[in-house]
PDB file with SEQRES, HELIX, SHEET and CRYST1 records, atoms N, CA, C and O in Angstrom:
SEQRES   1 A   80  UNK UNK UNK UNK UNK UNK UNK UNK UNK UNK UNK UNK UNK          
SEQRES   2 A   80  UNK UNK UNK UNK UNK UNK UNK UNK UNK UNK UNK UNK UNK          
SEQRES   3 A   80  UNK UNK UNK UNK UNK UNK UNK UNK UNK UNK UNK UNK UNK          
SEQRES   4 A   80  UNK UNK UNK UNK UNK UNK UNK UNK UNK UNK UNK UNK UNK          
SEQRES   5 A   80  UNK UNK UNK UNK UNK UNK UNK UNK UNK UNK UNK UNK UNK          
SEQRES   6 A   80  UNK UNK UNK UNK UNK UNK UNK UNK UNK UNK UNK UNK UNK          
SEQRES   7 A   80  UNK UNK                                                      
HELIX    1 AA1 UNK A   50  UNK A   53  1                                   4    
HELIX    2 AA2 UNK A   60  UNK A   71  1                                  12    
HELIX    3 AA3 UNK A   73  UNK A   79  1                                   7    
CRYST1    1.000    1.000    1.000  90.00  90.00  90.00 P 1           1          
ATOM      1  N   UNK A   1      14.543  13.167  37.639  1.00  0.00           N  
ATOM      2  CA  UNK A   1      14.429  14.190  36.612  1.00  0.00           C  
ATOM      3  C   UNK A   1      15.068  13.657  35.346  1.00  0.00           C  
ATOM      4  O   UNK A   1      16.044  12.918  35.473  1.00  0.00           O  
ATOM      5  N   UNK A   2      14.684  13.914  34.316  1.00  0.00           N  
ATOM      6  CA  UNK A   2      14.844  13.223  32.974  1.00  0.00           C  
ATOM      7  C   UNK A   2      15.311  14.565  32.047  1.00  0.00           C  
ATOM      8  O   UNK A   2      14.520  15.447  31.714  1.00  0.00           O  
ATOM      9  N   UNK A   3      16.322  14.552  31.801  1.00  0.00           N  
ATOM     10  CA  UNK A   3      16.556  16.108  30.787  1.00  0.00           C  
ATOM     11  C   UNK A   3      17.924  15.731  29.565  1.00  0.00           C  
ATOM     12  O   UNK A   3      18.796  14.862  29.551  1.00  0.00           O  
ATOM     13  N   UNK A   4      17.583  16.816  28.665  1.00  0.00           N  
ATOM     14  CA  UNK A   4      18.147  16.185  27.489  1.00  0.00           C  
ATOM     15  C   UNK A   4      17.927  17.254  26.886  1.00  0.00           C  
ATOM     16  O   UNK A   4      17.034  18.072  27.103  1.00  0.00           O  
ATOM     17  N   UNK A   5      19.034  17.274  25.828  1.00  0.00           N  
ATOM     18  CA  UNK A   5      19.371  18.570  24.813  1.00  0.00           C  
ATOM     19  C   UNK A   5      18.902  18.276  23.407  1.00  0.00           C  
ATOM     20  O   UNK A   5      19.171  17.116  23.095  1.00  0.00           O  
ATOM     21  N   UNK A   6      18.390  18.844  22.621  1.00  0.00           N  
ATOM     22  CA  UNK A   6      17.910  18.574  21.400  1.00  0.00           C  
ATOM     23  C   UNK A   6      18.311  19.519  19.993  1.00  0.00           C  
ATOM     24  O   UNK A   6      18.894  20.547  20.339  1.00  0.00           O  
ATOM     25  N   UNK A   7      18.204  19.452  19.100  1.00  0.00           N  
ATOM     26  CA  UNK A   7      18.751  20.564  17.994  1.00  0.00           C  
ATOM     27  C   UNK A   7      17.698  19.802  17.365  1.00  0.00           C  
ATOM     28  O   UNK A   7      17.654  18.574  17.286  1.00  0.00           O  
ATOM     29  N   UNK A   8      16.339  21.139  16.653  1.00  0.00           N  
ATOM     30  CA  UNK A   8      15.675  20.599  15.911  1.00  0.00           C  
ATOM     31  C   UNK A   8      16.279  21.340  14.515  1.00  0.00           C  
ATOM     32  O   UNK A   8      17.044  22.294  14.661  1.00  0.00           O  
ATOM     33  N   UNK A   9      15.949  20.921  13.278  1.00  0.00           N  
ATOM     34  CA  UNK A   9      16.139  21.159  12.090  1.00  0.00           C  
ATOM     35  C   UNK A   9      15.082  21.746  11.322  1.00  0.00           C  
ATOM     36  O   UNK A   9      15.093  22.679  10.519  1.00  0.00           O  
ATOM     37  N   UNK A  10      13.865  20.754  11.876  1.00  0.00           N  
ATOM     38  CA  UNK A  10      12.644  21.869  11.589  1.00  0.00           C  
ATOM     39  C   UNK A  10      11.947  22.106  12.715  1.00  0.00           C  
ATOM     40  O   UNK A  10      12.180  21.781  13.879  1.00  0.00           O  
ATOM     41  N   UNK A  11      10.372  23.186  11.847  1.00  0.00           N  
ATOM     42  CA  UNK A  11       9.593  23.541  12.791  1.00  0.00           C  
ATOM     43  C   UNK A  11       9.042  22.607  13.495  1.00  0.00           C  
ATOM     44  O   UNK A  11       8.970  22.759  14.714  1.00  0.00           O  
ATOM     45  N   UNK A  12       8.425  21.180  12.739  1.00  0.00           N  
ATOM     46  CA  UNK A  12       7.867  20.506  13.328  1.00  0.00           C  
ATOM     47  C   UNK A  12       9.226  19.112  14.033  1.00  0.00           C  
ATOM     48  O   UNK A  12      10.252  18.640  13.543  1.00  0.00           O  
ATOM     49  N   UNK A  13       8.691  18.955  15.002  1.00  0.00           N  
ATOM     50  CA  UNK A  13       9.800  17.924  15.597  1.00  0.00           C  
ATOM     51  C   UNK A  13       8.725  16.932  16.278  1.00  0.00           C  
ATOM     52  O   UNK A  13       7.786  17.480  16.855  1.00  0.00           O  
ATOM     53  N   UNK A  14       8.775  15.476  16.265  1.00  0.00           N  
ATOM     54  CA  UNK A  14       8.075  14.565  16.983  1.00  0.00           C  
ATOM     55  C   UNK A  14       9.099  13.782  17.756  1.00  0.00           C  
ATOM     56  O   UNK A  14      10.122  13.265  17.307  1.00  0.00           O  
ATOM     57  N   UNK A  15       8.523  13.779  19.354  1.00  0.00           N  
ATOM     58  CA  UNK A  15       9.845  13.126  20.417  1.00  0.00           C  
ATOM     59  C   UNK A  15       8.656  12.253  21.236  1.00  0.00           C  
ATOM     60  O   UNK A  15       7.637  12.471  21.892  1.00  0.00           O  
ATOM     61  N   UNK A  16       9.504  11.066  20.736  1.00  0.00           N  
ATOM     62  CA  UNK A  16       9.061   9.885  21.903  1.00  0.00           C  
ATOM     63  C   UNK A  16       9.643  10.007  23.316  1.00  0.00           C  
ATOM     64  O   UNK A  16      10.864   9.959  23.469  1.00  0.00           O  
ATOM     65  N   UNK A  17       8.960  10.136  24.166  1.00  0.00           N  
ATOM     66  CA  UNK A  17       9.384  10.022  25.597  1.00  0.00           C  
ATOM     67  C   UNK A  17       9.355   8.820  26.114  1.00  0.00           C  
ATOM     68  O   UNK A  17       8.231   8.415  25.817  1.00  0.00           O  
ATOM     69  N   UNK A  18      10.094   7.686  26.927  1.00  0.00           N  
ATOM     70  CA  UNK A  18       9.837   7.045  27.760  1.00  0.00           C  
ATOM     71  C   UNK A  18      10.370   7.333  29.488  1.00  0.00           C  
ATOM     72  O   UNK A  18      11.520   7.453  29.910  1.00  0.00           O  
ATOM     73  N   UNK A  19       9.152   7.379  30.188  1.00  0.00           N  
ATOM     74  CA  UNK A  19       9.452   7.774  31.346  1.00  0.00           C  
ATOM     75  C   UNK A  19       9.507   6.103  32.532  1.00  0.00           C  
ATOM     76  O   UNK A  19       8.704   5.172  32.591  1.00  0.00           O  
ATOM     77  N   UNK A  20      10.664   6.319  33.216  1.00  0.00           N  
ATOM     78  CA  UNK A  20      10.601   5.413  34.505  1.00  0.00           C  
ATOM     79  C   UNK A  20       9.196   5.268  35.070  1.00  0.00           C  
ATOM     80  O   UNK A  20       8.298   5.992  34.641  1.00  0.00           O  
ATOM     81  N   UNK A  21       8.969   4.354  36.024  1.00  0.00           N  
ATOM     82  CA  UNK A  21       7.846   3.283  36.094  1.00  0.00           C  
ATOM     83  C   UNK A  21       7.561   4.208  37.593  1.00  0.00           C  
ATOM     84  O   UNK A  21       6.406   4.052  37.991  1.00  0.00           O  
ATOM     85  N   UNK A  22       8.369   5.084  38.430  1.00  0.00           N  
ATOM     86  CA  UNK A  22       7.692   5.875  39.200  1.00  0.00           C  
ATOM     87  C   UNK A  22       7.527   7.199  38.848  1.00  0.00           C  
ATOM     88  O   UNK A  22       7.220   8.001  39.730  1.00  0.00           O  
ATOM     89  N   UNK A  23       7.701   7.615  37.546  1.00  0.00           N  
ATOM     90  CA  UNK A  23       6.787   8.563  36.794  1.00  0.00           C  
ATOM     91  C   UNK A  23       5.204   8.407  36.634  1.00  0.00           C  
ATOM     92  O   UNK A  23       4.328   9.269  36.558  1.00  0.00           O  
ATOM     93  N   UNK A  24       5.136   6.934  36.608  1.00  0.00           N  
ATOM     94  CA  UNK A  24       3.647   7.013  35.613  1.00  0.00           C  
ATOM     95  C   UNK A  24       2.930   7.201  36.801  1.00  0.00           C  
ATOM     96  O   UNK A  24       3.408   7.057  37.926  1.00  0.00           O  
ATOM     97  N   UNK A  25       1.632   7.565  36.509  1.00  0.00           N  
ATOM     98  CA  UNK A  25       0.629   8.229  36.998  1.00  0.00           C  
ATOM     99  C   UNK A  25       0.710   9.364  37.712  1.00  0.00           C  
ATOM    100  O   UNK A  25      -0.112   9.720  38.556  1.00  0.00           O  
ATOM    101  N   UNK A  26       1.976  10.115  37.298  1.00  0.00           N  
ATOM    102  CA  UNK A  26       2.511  11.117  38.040  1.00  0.00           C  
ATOM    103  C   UNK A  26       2.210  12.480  37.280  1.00  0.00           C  
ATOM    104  O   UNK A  26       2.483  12.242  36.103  1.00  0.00           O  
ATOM    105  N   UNK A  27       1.771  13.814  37.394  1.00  0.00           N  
ATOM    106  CA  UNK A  27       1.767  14.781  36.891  1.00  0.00           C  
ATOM    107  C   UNK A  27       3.006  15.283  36.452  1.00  0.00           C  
ATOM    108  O   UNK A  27       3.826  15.538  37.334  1.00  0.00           O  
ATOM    109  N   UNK A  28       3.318  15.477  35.290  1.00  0.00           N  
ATOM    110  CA  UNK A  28       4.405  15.938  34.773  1.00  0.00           C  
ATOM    111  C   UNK A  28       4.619  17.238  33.674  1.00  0.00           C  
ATOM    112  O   UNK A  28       3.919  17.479  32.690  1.00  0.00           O  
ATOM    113  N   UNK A  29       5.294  17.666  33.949  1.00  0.00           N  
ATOM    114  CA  UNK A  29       5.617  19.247  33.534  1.00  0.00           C  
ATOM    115  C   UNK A  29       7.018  19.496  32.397  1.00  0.00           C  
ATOM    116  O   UNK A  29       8.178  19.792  32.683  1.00  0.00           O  
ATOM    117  N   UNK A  30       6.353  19.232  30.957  1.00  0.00           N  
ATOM    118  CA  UNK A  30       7.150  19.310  30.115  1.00  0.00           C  
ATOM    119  C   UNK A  30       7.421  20.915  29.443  1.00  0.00           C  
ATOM    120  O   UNK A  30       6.439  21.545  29.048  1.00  0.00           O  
ATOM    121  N   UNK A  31       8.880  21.550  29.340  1.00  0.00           N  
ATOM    122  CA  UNK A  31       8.995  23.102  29.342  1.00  0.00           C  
ATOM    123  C   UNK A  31      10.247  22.640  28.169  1.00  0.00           C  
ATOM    124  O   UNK A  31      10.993  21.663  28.232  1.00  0.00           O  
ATOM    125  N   UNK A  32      10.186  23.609  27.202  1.00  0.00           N  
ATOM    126  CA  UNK A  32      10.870  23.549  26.210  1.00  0.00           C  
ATOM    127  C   UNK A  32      11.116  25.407  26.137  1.00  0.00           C  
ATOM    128  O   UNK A  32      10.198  26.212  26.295  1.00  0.00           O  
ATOM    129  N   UNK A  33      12.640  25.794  25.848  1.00  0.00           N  
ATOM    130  CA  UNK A  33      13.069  27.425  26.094  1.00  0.00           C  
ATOM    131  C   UNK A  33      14.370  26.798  25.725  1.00  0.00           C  
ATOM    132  O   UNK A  33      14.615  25.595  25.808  1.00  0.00           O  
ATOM    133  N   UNK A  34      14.935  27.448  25.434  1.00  0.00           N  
ATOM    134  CA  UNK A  34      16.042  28.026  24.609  1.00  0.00           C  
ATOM    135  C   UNK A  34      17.436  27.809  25.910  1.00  0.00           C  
ATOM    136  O   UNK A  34      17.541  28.360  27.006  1.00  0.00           O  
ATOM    137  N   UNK A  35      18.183  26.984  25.362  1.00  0.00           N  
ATOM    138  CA  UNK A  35      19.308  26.702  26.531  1.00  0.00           C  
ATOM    139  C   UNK A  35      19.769  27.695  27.263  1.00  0.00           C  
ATOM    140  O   UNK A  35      19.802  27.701  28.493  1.00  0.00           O  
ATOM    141  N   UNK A  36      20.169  28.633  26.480  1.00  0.00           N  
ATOM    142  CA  UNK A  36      20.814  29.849  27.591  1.00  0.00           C  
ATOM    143  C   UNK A  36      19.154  30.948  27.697  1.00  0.00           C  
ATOM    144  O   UNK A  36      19.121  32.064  28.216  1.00  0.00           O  
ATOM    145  N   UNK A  37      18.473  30.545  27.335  1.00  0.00           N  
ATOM    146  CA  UNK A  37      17.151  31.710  27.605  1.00  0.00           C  
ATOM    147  C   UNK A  37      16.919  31.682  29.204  1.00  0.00           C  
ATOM    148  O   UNK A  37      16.541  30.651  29.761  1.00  0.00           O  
ATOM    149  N   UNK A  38      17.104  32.566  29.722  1.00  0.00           N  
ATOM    150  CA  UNK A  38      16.336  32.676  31.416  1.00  0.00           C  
ATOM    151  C   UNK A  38      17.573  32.954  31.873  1.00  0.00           C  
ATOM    152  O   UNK A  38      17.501  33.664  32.876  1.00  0.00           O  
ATOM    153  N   UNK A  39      18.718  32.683  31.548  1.00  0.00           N  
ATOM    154  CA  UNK A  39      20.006  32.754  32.440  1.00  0.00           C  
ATOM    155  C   UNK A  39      20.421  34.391  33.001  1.00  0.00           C  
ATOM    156  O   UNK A  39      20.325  35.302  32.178  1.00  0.00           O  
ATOM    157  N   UNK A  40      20.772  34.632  34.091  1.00  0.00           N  
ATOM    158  CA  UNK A  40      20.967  35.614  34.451  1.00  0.00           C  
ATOM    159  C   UNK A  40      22.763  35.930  33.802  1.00  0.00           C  
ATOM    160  O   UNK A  40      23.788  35.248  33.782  1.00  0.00           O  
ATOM    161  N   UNK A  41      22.408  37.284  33.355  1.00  0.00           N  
ATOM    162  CA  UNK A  41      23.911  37.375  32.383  1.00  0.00           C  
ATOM    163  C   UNK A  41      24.277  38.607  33.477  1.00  0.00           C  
ATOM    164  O   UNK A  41      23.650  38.942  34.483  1.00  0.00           O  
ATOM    165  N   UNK A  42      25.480  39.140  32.931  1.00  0.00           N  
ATOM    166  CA  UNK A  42      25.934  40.556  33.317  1.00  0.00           C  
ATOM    167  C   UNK A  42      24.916  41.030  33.276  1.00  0.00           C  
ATOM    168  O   UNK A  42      24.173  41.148  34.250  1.00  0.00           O  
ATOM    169  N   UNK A  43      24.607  41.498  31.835  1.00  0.00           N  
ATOM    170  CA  UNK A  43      23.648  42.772  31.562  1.00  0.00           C  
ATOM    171  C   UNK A  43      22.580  43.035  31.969  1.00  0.00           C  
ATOM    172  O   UNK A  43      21.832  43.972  31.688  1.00  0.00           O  
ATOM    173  N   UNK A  44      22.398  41.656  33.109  1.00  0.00           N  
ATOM    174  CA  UNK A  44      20.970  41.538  33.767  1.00  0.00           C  
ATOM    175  C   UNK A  44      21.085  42.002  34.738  1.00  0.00           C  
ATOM    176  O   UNK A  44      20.049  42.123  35.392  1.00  0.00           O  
ATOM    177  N   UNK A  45      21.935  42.330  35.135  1.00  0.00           N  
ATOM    178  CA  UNK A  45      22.702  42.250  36.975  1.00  0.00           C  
ATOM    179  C   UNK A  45      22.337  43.969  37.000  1.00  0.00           C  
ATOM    180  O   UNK A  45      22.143  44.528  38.079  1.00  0.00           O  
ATOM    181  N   UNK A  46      22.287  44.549  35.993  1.00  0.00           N  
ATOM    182  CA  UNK A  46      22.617  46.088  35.600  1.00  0.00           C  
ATOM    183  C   UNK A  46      21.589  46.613  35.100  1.00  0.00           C  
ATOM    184  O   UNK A  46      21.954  47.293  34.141  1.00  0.00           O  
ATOM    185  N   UNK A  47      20.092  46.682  35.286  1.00  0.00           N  
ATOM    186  CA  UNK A  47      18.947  46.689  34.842  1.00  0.00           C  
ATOM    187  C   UNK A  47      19.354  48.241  34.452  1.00  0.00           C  
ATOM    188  O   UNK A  47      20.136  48.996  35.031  1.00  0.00           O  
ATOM    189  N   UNK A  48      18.661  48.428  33.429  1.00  0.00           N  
ATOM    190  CA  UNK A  48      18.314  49.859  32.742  1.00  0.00           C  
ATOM    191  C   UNK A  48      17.814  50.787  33.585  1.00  0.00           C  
ATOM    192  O   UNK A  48      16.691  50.488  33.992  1.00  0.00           O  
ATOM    193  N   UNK A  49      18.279  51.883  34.022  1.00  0.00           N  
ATOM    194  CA  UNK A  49      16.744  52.778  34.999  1.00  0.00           C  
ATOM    195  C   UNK A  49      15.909  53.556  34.209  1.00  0.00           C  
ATOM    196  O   UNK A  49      16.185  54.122  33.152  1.00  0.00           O  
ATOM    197  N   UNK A  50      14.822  53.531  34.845  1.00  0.00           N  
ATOM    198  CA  UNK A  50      13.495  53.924  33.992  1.00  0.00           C  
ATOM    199  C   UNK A  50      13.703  55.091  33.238  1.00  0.00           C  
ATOM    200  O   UNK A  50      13.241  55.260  32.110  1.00  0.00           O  
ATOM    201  N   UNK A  51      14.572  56.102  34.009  1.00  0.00           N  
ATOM    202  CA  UNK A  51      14.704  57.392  33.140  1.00  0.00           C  
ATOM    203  C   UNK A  51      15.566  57.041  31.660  1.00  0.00           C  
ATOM    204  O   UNK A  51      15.398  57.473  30.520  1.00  0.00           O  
ATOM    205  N   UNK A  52      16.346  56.270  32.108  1.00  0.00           N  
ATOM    206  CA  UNK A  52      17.191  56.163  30.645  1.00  0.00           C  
ATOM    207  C   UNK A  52      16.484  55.847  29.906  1.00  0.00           C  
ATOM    208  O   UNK A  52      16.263  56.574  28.937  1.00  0.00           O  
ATOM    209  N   UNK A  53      15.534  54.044  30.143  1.00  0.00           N  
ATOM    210  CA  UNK A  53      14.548  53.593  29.214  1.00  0.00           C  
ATOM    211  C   UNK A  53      13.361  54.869  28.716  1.00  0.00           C  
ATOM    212  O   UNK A  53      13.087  54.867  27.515  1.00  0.00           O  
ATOM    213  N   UNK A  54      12.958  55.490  29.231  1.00  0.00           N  
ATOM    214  CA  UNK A  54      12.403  56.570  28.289  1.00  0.00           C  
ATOM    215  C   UNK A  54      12.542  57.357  28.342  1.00  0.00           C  
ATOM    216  O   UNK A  54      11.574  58.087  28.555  1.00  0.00           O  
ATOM    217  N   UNK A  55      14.016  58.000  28.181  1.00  0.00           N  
ATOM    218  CA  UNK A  55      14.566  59.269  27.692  1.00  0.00           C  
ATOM    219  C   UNK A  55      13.802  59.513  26.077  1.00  0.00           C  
ATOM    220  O   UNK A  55      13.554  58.744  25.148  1.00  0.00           O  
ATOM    221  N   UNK A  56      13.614  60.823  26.278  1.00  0.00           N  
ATOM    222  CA  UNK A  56      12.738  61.337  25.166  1.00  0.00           C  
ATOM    223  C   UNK A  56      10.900  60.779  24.432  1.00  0.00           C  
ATOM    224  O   UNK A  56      10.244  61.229  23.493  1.00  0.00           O  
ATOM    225  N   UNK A  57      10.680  59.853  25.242  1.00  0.00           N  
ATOM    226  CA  UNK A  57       9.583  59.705  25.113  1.00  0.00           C  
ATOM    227  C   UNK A  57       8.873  60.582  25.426  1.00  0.00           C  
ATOM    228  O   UNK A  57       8.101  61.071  24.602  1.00  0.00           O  
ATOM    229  N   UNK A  58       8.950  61.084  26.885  1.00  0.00           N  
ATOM    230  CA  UNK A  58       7.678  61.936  27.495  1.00  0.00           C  
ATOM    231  C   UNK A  58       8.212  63.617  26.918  1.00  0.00           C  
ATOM    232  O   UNK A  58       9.407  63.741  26.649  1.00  0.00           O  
ATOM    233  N   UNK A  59       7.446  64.624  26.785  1.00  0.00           N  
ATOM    234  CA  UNK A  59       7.578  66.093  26.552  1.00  0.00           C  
ATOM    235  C   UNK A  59       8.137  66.347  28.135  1.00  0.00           C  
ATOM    236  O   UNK A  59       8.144  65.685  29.173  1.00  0.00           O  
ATOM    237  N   UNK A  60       8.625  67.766  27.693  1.00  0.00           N  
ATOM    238  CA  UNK A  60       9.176  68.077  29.376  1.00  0.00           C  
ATOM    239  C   UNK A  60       7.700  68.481  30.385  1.00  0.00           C  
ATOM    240  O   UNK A  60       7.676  68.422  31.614  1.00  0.00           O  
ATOM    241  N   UNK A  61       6.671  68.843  29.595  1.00  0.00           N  
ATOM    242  CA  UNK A  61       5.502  68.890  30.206  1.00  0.00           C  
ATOM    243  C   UNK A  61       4.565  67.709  31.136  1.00  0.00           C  
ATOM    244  O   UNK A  61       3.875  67.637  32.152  1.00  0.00           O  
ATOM    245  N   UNK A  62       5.230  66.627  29.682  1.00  0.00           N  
ATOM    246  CA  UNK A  62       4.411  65.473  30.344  1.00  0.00           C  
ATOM    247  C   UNK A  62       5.234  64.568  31.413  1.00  0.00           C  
ATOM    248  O   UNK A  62       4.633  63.716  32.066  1.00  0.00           O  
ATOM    249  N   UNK A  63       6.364  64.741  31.539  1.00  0.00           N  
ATOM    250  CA  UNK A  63       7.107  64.381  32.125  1.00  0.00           C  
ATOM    251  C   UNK A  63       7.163  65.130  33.534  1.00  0.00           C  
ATOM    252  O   UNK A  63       7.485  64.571  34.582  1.00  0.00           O  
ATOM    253  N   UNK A  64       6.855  66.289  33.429  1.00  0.00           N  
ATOM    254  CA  UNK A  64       6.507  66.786  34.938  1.00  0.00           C  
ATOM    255  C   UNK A  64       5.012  66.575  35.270  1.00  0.00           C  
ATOM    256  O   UNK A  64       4.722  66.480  36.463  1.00  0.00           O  
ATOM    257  N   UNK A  65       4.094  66.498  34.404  1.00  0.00           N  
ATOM    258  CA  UNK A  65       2.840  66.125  35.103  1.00  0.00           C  
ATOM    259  C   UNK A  65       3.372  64.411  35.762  1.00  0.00           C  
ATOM    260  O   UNK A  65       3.756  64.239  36.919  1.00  0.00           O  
ATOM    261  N   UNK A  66       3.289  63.555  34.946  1.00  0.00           N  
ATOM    262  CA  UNK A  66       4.078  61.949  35.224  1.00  0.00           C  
ATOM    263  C   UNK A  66       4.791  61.795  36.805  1.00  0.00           C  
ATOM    264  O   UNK A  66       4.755  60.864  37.609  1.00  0.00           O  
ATOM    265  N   UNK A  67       5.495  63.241  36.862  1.00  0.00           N  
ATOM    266  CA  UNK A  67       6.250  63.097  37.779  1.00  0.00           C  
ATOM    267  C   UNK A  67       5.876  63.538  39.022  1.00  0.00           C  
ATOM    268  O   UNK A  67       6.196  62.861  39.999  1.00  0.00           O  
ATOM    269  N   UNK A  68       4.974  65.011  39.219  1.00  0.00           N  
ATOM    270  CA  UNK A  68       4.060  65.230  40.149  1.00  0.00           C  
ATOM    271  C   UNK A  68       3.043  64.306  40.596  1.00  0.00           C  
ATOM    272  O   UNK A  68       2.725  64.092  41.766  1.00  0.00           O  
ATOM    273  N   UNK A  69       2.576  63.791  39.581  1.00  0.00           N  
ATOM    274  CA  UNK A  69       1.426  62.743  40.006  1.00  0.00           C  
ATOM    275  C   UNK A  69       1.456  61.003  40.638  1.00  0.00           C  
ATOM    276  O   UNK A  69       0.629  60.230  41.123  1.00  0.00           O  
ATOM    277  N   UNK A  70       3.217  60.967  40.225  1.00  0.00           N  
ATOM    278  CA  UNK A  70       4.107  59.322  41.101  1.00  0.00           C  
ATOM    279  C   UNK A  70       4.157  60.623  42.568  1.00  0.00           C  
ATOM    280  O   UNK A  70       3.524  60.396  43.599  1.00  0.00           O  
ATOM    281  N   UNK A  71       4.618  61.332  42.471  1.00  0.00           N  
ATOM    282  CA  UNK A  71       4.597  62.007  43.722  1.00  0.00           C  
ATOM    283  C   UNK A  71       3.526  61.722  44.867  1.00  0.00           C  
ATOM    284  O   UNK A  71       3.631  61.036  45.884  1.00  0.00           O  
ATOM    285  N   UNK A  72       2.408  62.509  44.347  1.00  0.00           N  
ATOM    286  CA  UNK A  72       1.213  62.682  45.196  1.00  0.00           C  
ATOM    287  C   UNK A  72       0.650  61.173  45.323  1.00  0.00           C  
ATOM    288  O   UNK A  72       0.051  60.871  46.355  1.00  0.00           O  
ATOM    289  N   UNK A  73       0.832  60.199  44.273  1.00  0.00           N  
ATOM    290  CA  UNK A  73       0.208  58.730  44.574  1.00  0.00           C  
ATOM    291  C   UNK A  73       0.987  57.994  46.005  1.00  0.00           C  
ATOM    292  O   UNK A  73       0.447  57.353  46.906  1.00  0.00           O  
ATOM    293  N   UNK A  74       2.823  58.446  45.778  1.00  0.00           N  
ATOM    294  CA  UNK A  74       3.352  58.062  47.372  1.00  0.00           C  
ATOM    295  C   UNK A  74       3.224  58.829  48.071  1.00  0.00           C  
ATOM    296  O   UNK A  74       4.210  58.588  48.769  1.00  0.00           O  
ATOM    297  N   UNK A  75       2.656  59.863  48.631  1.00  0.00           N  
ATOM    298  CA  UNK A  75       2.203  60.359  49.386  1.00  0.00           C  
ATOM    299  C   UNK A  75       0.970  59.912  49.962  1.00  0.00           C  
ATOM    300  O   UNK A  75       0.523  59.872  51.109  1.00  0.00           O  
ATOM    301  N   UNK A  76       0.396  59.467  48.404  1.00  0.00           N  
ATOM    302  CA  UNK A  76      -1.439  58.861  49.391  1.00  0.00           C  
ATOM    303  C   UNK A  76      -0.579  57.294  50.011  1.00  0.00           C  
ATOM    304  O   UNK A  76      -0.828  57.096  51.200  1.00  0.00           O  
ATOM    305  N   UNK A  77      -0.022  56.657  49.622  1.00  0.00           N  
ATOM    306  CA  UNK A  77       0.382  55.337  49.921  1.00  0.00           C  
ATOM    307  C   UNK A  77       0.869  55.744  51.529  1.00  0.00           C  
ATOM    308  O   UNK A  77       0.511  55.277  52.610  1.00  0.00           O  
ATOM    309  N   UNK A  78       1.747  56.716  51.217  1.00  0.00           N  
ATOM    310  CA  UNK A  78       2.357  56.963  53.032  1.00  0.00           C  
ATOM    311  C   UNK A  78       1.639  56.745  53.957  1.00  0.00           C  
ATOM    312  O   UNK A  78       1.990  56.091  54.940  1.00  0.00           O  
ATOM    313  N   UNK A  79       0.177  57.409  53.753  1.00  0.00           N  
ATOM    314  CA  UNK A  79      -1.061  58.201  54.626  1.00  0.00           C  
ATOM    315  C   UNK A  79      -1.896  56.374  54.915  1.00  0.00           C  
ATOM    316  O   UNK A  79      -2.782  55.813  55.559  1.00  0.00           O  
ATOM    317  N   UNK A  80      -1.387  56.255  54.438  1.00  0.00           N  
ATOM    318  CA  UNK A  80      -2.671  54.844  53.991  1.00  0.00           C  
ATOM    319  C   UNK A  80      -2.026  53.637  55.866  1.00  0.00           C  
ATOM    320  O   UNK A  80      -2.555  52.554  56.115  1.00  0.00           O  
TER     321      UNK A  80                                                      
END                                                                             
């Protein structure tokens, strides 16, 4: 595995690679993301629950239709 840290300055960046001699003819999978991007933090550990995430979105109407109707869908799932 070949890995290495970079700081570009601009948008455009050109990188010469040289890969070891049992690389070549080998399929290879180049991924560029943000050093700490993907990392599992606290705040990940602690996911939001759905009600909080859309508190006040739904009317209290639509929010009980929403809610009768997750109902009756696990109910058909039970039966199934």
């Amino acid at each position: 595995m070949i890995r290495t840290f970079i700081t570009p300055t601009q948008s455009n960046f050109n990188i010469t690679l040289v890969f070891p001699h049992d690389y070549l003819g080998e399929e290879l999978e180049v991924i560029v993301f943000k050093k700490q991007e993907g990392l599992i933090t606290e705040k990940n550990l602690n996911p939001i629950k759905l009600s909080d995430k859309y508190k006040g979105v739904f009317s209290k109407e639509d929010s009980k239709s929403f809610n009768d109707h997750t109902h009756q869908m696990r109910k058909e799932w039970d039966n199934t």
